[in-house]
C-alpha positions as CSV (number, residue, x, y, z in Angstrom):
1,X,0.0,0.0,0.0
2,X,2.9,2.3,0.5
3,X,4.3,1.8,-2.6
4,X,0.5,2.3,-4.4
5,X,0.6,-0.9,-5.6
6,X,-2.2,-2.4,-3.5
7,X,-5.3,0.0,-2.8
8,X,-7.2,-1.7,0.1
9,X,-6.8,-4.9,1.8
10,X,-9.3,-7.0,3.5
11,X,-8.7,-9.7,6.2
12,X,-8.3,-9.5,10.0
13,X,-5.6,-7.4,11.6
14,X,-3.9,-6.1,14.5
15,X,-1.3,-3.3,14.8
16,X,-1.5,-0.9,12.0
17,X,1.1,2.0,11.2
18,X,-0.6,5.0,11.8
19,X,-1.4,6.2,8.1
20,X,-3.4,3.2,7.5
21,X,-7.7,3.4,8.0
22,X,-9.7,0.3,8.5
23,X,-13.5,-0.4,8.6
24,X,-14.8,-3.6,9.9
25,X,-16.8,-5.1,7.4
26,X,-18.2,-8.1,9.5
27,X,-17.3,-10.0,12.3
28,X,-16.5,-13.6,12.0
29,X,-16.6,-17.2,14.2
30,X,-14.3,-19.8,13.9
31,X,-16.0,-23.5,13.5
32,X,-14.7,-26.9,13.5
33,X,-15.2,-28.7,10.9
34,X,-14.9,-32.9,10.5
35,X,-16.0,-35.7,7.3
36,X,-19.0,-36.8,7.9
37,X,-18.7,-39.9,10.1
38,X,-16.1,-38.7,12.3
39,X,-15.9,-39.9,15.3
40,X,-16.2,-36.9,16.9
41,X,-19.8,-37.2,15.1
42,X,-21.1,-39.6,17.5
43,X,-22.2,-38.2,20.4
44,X,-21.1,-34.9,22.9
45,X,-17.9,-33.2,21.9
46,X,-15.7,-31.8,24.9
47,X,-12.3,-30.0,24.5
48,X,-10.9,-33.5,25.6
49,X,-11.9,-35.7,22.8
50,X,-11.3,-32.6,20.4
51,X,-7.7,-33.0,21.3
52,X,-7.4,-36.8,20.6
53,X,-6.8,-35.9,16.7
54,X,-4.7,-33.8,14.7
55,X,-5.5,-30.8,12.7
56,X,-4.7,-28.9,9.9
57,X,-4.1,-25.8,10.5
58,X,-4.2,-23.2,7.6
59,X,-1.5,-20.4,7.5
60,X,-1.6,-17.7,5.5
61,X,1.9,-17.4,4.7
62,X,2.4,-20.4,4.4
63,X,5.2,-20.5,7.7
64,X,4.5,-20.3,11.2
65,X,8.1,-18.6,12.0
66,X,7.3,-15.8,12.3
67,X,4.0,-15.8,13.9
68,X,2.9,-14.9,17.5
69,X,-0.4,-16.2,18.5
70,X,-1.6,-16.6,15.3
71,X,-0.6,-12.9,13.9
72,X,2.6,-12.2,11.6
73,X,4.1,-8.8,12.2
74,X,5.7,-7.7,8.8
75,X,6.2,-3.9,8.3
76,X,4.0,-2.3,11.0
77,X,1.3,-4.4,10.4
78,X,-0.1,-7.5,12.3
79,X,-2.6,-9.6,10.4
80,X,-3.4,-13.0,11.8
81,X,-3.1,-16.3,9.3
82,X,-4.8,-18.9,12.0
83,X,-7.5,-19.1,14.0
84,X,-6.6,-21.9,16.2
85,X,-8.4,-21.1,19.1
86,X,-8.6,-24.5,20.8
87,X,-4.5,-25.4,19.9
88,X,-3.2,-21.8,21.4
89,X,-5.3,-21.4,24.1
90,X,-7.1,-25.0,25.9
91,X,-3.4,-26.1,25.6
92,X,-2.6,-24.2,28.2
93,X,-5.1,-24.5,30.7
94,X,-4.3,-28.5,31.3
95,X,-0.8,-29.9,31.0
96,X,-2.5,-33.4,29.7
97,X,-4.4,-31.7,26.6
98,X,-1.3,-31.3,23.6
99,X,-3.1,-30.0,20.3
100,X,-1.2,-31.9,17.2
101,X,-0.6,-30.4,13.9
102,X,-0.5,-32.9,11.4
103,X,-0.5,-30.8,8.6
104,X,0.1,-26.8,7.8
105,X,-1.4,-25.7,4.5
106,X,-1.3,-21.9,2.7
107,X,-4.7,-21.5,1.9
108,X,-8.6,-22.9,3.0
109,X,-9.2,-24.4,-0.3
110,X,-6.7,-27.8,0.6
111,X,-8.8,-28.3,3.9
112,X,-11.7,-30.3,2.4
113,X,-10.1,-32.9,0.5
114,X,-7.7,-32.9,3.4
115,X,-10.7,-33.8,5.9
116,X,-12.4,-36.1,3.8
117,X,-9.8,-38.5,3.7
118,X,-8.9,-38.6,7.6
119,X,-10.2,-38.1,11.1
120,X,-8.2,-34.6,11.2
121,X,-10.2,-31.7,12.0
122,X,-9.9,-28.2,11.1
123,X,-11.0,-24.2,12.4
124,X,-12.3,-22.3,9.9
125,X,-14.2,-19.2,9.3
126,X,-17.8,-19.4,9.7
127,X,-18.8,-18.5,7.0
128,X,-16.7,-20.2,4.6
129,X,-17.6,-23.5,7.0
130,X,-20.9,-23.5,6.2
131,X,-20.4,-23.4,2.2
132,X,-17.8,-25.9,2.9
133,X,-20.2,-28.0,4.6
134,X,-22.8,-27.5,1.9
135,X,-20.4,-29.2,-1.0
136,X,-18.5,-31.7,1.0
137,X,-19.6,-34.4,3.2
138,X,-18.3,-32.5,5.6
139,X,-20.0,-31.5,9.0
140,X,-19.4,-28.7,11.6
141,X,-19.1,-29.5,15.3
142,X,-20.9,-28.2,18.0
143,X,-18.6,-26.8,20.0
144,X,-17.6,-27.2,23.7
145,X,-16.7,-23.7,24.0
146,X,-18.0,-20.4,22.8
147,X,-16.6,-19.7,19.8
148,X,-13.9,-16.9,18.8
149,X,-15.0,-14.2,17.2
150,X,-12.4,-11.6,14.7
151,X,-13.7,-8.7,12.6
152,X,-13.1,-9.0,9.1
153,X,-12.1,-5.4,8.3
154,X,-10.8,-3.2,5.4
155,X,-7.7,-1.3,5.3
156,X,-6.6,1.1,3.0
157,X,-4.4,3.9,3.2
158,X,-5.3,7.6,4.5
159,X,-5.1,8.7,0.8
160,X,-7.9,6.7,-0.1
161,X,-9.6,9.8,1.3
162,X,-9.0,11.7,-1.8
163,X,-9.4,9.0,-4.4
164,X,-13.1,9.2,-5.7
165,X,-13.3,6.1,-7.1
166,X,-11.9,4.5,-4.6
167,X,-14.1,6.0,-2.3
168,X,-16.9,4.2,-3.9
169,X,-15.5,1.1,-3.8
170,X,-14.7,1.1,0.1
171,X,-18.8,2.3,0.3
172,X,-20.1,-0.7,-2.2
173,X,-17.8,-3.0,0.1
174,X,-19.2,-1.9,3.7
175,X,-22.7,-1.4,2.4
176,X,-22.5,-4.4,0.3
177,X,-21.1,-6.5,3.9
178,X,-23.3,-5.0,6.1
179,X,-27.1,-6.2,3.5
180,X,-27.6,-2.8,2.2
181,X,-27.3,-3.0,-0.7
């Protein structure tokens, strides 16, 4: 975006230099999400039995180096690439529960073939979730814990201010997110 080579940038964040504006466009849950006739199908899940199989775990970059709780800070920026809520945090809360990563992937579409063919589980954004669910034979979990939520946000640069035209686009985009279209 400094270099004008990138006008707006949607995703969820942290840390932002200074010059940069965001709008949240929506908020987002994570969801767990198994093939159908996973074990973890058959009756109650708890955070116990969630962490008697491996995930995948999708990274944005593609590394988890340089991460820190699931954000990478790169420039001034923090964006997060994970939502593993139940492998950074329930970890820690019981020495006996270890969260296993069986596989890292750099982006959501690997996850379904992925889950099809295992017992692994996955987090993924709501949203995307349920159209997962919709064309795989893949199911979402109720889960033993509330789920977290992140805002999906916009960023652009201050100068987006005096750019008409994009202007309009960053108004389609939060009126389009928020139905009013």
């Amino acid at each position: 975006m400094r270099r004008v080579e990138v006008d707006l940038v949607i995703g969820w964040f942290g840390e932002l230099p200074g010059s940069m504006r965001r709008a949240t466009l929506y908020q987002e849950e994570e969801a767990i999400v198994v093939r159908a006739g996973h074990p973890l199908t058959q009756g109650k899940v708890t955070i116990e039995n969630m962490f008697e199989f491996s995930y995948v775990v999708v990274e944005l970059t593609g590394t988890e180096e340089h991460t820190a709780d699931g954000f990478v800070y790169d420039k001034g920026f923090a964006h997060r690439v994970w939502i593993e809520r139940a492998l950074l945090e329930f970890q820690d809360k019981k020495i006996d529960l270890v969260g296993r990563v069986a596989v890292c992937v750099p982006h959501f579409a690997v996850v379904p073939p992925l889950l099809q063919a295992t017992d692994m589980l996955a987090t993924l954004p709501r949203r995307l979730a349920l159209w997962t669910v919709a064309h795989f034979p893949l199911v979402l979990l109720d889960l033993p814990y509330t789920p977290k939520t992140v805002d999906i946000e916009m960023v652009c640069d201050q100068r987006a201010d005096r750019d008409k035209g994009l202007q309009w686009l960053i108004d389609e985009l939060v009126a389009s997110m928020s139905g009013k279209t």
